[in-house]
DSSP file (Angstrom, degrees, kcal/mol; ACC not computed):
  #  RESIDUE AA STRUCTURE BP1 BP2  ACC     N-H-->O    O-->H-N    N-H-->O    O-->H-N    TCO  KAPPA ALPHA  PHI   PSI    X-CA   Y-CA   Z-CA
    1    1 A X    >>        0   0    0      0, 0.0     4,-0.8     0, 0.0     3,-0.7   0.000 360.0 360.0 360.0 -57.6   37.6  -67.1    2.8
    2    2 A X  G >4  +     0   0    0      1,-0.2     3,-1.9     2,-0.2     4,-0.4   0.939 360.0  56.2 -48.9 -64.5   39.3  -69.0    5.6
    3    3 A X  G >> S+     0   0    0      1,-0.3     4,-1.8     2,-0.2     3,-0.6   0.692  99.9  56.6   9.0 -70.8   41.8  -66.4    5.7
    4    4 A X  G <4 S+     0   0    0     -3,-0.7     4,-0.4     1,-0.3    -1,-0.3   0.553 115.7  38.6 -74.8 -21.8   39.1  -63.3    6.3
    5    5 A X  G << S+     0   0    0     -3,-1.9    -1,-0.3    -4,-0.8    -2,-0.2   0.410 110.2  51.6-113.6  10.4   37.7  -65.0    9.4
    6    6 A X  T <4 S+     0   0    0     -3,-0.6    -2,-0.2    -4,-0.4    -3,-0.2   0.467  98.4  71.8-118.7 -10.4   40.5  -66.3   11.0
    7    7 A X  S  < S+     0   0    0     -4,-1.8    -3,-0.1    -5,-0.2    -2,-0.1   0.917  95.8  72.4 -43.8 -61.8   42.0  -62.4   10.5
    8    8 A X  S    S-     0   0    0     -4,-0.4     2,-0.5     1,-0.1    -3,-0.0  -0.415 103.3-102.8 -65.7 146.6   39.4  -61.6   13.3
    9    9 A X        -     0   0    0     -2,-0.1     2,-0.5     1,-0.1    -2,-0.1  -0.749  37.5-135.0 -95.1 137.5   39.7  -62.6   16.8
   10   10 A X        -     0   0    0     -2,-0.5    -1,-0.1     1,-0.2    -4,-0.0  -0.599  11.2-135.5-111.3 106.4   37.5  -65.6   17.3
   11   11 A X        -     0   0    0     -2,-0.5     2,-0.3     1,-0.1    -1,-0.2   0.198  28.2-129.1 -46.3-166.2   35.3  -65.4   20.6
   12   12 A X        +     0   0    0     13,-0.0     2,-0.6     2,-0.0    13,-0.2  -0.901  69.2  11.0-158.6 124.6   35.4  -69.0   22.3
   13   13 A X  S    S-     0   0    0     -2,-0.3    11,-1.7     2,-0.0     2,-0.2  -0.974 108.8 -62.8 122.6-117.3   32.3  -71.2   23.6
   14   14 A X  E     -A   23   0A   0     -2,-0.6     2,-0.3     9,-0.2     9,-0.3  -0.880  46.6-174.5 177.5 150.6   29.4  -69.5   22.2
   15   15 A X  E     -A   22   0A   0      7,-0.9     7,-2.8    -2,-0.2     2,-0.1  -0.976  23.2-111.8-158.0 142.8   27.3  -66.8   21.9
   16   16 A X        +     0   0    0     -2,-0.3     2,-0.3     5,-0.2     5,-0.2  -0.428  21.5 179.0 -90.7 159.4   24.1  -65.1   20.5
   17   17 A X    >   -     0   0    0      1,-0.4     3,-3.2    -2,-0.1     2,-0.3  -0.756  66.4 -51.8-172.3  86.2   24.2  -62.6   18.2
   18   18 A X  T 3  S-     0   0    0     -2,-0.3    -1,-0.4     1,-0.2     0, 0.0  -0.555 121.0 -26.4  70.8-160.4   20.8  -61.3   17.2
   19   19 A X  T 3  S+     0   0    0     -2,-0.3    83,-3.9    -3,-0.1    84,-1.1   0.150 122.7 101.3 -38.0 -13.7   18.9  -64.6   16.1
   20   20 A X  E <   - b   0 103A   0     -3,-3.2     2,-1.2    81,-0.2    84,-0.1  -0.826  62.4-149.3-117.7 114.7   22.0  -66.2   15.4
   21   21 A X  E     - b   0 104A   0     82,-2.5    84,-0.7    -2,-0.5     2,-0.3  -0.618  12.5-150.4 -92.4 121.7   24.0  -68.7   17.6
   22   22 A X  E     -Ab  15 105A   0     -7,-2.8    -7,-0.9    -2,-1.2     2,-0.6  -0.596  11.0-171.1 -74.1 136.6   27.5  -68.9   17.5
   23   23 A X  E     +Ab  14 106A   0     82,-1.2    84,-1.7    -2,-0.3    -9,-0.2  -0.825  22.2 147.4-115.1 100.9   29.7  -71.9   18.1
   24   24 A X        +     0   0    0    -11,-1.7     2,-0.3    -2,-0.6   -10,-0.1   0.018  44.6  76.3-120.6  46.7   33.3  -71.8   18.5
   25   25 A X     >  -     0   0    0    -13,-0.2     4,-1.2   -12,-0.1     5,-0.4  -0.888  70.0-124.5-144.7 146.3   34.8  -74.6   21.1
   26   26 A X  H  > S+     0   0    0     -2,-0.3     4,-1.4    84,-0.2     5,-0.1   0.886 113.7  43.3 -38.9 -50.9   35.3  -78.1   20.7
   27   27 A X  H  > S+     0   0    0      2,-0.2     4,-2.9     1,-0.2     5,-0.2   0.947 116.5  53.5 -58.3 -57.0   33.2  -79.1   24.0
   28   28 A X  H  > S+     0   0    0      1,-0.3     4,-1.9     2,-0.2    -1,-0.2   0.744 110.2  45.0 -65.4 -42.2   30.9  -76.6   22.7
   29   29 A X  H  X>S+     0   0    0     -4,-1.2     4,-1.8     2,-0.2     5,-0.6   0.923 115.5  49.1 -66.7 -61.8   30.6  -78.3   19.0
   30   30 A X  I  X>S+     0   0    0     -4,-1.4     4,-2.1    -5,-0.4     5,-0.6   0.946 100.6  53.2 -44.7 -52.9   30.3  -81.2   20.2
   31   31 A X  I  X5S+     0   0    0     -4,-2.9     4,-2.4     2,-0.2     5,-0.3   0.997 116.1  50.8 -55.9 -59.7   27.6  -80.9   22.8
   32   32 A X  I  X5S+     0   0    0     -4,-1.9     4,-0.8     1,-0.2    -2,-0.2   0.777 108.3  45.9 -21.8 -55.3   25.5  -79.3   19.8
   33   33 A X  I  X5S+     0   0    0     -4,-1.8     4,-1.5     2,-0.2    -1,-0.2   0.575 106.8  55.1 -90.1 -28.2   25.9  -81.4   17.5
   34   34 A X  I  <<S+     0   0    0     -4,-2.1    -2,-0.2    -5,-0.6    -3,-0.2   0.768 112.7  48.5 -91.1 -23.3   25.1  -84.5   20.0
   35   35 A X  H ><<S+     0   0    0     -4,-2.4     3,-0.8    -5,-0.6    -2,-0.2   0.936 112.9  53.6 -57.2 -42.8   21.5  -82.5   20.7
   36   36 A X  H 3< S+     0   0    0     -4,-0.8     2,-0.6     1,-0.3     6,-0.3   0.894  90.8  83.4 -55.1 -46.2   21.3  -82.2   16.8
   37   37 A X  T 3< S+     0   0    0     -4,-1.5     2,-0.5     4,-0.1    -1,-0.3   0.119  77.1  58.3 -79.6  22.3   21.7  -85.5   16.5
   38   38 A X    X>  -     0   0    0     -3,-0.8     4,-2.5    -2,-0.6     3,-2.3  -0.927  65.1-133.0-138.8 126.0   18.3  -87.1   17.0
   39   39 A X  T 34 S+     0   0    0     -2,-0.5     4,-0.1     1,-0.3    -1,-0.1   0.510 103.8  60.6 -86.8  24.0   15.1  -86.9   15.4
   40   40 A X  T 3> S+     0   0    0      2,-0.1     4,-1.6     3,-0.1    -1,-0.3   0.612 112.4  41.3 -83.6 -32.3   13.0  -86.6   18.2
   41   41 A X  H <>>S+     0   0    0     -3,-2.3     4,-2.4     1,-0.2     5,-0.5   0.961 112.1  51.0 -84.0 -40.2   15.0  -83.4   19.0
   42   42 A X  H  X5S+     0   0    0     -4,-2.5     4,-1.5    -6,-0.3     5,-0.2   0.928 114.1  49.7 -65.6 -36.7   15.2  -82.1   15.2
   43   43 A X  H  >5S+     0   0    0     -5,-0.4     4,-3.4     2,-0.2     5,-0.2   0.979 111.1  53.0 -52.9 -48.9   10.7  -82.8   15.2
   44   44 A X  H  X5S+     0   0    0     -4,-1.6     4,-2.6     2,-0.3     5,-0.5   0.950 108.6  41.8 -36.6 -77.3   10.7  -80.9   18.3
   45   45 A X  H  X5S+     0   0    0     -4,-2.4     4,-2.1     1,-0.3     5,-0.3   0.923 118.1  52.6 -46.6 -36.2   12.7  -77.5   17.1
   46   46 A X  H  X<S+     0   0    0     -4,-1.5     4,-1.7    -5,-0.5    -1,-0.3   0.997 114.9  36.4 -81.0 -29.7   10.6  -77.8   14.0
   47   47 A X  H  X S+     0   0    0     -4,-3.4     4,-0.8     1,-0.2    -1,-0.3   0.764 116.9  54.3 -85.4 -14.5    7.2  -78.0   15.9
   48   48 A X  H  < S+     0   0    0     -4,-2.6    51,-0.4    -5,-0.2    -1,-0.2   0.558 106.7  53.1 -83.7 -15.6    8.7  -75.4   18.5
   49   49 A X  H  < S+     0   0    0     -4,-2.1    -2,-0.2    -5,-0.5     3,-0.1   0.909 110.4  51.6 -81.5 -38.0    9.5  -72.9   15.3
   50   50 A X  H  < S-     0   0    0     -4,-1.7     2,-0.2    -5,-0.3    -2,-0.1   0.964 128.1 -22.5 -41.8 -74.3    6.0  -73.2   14.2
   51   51 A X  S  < S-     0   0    0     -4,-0.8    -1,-0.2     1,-0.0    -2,-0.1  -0.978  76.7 -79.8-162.4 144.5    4.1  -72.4   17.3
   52   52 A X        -     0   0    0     -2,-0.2     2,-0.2    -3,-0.1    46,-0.1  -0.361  53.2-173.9 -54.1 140.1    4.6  -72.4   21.4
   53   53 A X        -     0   0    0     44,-0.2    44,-1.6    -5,-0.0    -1,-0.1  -0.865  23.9-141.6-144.2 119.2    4.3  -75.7   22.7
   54   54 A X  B  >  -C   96   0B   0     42,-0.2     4,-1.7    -2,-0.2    42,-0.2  -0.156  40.4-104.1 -58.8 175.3    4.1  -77.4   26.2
   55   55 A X  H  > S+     0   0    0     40,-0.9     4,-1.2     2,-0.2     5,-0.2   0.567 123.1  51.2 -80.3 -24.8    5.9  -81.0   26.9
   56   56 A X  H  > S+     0   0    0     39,-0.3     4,-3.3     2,-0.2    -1,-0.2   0.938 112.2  45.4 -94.3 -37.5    2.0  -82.7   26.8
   57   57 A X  H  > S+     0   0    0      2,-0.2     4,-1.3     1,-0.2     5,-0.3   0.841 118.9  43.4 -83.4 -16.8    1.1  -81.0   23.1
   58   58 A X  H  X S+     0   0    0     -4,-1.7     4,-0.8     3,-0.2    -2,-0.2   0.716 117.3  45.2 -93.7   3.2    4.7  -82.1   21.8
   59   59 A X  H  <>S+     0   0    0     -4,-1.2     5,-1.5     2,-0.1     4,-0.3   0.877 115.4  47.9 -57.8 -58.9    4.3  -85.6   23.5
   60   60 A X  H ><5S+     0   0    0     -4,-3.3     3,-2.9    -5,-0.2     4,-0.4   0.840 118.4  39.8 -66.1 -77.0    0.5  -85.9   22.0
   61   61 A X  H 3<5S+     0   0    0     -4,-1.3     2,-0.9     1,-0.2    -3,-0.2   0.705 119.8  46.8 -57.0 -43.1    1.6  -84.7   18.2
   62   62 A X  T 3<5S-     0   0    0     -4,-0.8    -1,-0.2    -5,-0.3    -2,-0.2   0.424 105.3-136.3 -71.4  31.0    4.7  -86.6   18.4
   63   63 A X  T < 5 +     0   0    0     -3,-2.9     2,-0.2    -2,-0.9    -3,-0.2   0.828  64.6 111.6  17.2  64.3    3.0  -89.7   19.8
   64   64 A X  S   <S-     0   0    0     -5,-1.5    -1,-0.2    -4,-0.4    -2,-0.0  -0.918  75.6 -79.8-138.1-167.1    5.2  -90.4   22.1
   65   65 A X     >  -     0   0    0     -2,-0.2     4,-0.8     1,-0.1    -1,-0.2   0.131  27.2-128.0 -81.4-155.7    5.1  -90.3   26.0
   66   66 A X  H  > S+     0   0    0      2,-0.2     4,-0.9     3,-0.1    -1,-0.1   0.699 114.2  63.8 -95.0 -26.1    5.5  -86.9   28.0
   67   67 A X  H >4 S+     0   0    0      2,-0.2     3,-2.3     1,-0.2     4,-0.3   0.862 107.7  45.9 -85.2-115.7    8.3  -89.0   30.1
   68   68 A X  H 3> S+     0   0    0      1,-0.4     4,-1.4     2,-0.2     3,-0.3   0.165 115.0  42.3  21.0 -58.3   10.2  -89.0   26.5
   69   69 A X  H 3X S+     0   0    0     -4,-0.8     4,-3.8    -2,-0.3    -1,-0.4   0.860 101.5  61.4 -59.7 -57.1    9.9  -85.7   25.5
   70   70 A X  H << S+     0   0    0     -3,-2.3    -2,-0.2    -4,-0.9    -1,-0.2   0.779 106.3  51.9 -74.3 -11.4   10.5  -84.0   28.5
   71   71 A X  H  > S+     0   0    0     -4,-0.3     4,-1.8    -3,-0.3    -1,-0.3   0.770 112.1  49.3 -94.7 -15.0   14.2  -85.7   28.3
   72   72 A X  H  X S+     0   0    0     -4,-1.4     4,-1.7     1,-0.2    -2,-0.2   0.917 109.6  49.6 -68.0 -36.8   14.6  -84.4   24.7
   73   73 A X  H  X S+     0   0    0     -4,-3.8     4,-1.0     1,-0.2    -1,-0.2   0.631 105.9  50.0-105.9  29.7   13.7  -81.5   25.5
   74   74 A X  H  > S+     0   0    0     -5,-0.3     4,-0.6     2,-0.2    -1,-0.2   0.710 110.1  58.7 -90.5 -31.1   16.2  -81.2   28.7
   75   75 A X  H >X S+     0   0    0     -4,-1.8     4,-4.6     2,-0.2     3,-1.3   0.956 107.8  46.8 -15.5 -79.6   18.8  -82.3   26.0
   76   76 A X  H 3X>S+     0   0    0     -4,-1.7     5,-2.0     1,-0.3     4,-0.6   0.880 115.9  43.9 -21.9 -83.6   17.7  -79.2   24.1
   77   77 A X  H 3<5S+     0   0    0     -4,-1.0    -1,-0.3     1,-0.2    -2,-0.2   0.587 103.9  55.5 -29.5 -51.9   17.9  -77.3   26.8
   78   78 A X  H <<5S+     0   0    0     -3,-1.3    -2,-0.3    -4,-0.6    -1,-0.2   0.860 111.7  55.2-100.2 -48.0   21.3  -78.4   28.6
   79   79 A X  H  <5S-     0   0    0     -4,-4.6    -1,-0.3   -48,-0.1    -2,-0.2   0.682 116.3-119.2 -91.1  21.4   22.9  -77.5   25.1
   80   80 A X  T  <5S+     0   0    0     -4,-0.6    -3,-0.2    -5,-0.3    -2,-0.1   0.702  82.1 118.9  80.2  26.2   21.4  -74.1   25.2
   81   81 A X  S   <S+     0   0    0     -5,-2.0    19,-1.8     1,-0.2     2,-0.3   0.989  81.6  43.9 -71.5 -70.7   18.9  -74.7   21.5
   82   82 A X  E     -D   99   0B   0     17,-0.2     2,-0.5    -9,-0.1    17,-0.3  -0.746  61.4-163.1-100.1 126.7   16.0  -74.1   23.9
   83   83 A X  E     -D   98   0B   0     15,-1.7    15,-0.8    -2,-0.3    13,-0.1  -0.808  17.9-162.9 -77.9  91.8   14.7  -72.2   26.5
   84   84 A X  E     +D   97   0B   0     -2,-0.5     2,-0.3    13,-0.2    13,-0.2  -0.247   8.5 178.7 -95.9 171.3   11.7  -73.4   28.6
   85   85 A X  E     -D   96   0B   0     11,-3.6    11,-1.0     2,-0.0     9,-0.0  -0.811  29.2-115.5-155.1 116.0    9.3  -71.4   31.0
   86   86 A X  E     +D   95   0B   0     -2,-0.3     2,-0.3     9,-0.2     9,-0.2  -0.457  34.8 176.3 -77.5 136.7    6.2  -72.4   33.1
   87   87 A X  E     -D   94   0B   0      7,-2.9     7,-1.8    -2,-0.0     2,-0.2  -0.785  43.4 -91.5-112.1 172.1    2.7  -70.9   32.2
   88   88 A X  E     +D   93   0B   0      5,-0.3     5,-0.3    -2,-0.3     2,-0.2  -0.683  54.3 179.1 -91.9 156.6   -0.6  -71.5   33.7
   89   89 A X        -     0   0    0      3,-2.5     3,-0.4    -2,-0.2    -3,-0.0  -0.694  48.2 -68.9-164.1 149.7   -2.3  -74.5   31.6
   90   90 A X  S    S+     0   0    0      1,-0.3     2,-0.8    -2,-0.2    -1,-0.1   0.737 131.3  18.3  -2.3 -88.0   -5.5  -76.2   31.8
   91   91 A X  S    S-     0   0    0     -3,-0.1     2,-0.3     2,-0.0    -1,-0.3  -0.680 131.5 -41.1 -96.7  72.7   -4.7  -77.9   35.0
   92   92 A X  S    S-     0   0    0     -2,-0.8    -3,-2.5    -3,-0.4     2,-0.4  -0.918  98.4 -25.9 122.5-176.0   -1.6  -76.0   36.7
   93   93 A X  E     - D   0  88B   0     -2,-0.3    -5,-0.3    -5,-0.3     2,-0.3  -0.975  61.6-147.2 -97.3 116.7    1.1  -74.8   35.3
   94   94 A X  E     - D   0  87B   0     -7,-1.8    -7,-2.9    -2,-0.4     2,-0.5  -0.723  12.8-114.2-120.0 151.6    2.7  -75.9   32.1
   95   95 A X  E     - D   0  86B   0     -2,-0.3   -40,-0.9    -9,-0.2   -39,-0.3  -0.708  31.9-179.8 -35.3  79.9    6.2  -76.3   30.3
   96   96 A X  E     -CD  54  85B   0    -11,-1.0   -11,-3.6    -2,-0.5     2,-0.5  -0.664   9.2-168.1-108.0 153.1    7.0  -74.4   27.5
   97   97 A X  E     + D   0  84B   0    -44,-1.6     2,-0.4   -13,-0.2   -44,-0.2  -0.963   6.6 177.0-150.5 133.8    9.9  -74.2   25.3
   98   98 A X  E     - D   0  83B   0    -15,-0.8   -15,-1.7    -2,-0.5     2,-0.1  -0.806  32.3-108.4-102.4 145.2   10.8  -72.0   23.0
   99   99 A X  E     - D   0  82B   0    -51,-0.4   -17,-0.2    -2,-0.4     3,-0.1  -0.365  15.2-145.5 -65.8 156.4   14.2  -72.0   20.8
  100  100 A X  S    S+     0   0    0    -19,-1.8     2,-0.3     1,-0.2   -18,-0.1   0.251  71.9  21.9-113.3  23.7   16.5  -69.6   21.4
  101  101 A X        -     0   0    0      1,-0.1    -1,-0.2   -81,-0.1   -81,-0.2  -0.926  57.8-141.5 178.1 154.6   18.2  -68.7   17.8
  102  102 A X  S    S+     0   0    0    -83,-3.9     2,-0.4    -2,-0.3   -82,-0.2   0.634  83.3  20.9-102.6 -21.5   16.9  -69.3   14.6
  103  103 A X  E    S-b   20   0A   0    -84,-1.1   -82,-2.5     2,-0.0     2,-0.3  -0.949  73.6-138.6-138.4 154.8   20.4  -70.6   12.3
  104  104 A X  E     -b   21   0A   0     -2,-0.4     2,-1.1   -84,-0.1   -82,-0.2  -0.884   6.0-153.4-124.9 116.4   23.4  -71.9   14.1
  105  105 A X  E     -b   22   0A   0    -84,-0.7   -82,-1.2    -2,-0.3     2,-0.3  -0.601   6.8-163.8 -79.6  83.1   26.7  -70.9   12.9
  106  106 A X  E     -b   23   0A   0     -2,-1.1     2,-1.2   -84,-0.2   -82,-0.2  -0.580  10.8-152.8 -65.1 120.0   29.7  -73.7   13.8
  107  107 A X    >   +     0   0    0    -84,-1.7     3,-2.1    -2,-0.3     4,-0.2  -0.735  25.0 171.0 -72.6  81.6   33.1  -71.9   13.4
  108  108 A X  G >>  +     0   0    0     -2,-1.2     3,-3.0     1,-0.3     4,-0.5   0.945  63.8  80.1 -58.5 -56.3   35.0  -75.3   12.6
  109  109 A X  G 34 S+     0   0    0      1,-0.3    -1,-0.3     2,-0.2     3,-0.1   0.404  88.0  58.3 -26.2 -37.1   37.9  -73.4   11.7
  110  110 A X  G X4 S+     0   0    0     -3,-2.1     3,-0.5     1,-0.2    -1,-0.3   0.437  75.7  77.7-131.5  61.3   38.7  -73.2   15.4
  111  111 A X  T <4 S+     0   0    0     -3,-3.0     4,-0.2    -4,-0.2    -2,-0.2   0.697  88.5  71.0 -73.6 -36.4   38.9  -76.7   16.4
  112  112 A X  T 3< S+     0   0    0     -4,-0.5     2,-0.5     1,-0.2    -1,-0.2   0.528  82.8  89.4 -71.7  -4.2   42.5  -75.8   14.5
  113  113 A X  S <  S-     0   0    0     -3,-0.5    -1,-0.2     1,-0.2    -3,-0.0  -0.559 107.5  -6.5-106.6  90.2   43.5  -73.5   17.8
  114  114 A X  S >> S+     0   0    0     -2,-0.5     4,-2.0    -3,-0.1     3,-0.9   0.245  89.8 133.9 138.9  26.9   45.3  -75.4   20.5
  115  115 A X  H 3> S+     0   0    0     -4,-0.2     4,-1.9     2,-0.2     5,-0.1   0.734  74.7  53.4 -61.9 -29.2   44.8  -79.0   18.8
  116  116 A X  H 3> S+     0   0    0     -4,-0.2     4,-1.2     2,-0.2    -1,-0.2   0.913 110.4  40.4 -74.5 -30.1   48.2  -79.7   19.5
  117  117 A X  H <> S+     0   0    0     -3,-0.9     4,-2.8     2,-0.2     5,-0.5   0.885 120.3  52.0-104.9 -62.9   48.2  -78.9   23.3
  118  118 A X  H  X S+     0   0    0     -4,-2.0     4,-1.9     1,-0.2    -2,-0.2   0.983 103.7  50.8 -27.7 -72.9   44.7  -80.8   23.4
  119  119 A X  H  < S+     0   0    0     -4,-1.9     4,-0.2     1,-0.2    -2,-0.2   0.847 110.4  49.8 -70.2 -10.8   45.5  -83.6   21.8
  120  120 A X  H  < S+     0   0    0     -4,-1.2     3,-0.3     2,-0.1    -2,-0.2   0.895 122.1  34.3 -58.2 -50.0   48.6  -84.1   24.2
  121  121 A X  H  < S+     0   0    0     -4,-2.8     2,-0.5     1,-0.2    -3,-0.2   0.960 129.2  35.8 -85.9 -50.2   46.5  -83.5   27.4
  122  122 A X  S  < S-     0   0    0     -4,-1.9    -1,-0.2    -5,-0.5    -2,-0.1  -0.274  75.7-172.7 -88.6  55.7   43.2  -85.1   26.0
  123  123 A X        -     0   0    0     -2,-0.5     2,-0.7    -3,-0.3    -4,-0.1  -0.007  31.3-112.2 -86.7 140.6   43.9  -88.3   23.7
  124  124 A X        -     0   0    0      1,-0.1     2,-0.4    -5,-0.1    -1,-0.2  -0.567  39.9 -97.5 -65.8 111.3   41.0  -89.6   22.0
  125  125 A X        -     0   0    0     -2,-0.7    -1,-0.1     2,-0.1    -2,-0.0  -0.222  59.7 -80.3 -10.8  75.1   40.0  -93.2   23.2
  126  126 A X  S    S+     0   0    0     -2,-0.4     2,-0.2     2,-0.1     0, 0.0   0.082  99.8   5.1  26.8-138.9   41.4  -95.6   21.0
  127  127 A X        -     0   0    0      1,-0.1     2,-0.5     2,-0.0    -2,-0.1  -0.487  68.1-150.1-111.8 134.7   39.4  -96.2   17.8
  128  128 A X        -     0   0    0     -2,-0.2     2,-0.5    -4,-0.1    -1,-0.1  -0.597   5.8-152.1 -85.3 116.7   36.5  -94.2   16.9
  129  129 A X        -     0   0    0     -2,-0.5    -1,-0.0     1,-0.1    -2,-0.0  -0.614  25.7-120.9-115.3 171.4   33.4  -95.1   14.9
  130  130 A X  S    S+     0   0    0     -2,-0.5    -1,-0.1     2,-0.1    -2,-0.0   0.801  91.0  62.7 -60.8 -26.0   31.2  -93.2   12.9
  131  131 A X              0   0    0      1,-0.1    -2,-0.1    -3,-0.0     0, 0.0   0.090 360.0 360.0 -74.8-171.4   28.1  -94.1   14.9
  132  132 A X              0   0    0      0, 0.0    -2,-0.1     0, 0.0    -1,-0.1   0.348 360.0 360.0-117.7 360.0   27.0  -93.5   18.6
């Protein structure tokens, strides 16, 4: 299996493809995966897959404030899950964000290409633990 994809040459960074976002970088994994990682952002995507939502209807249902939200979902954003857009809104114009891919595909497999040459110029900060 490993084989059969590492036989192709393996974009770098990441990229859409249909509905599907690719991930193939370290920085790129990483950044993803630190967006993933909170479940204010993971309520969000699921209440932004349902139905369009501004920053004030995913503040009310997720009872928290608007101030809160609106940095998850600049999180979101900055690692390129979500797309936002202003419409006109009750009062104004309002913030919406949509996702921008429906599955994400991590290609771990090349985190294995310049790991040597990385870890010489970038060494990881002395000992790492599983939390944040």
């Amino acid at each position: 299996m490993a084989e059969a994809s590492e036989a192709k040459e393996t974009k770098k960074g990441r990229w859409l493809e249909g509905d599907v976002l690719y991930v193939a970088d370290e920085a790129e994994i990483e950044k993803i995966a630190d967006a993933l990682a909170s479940k204010t952002r993971l309520r969000i995507l699921g209440l932004l897959f349902r139905e369009e939502m501004g920053i004030e209807d995913l503040a009310e249902r997720l009872k928290q404030s608007k101030a809160n939200i609106s940095t998850h979902v600049k999180k979101l954003e900055s690692a390129g899950l979500v797309k936002s857009q202003y419409k006109p809104g009750h009062r104004g114009v309002k913030k919406v964000a949509k996702p921008i891919a429906r599955e994400i595909r991590i290609l771990l497999y090349t985190l294995s290409e310049g790991i040597e040459e990385r870890l010489e110029k970038e060494p990881l900060p002395g000992e790492e633990t599983g939390g944040r």
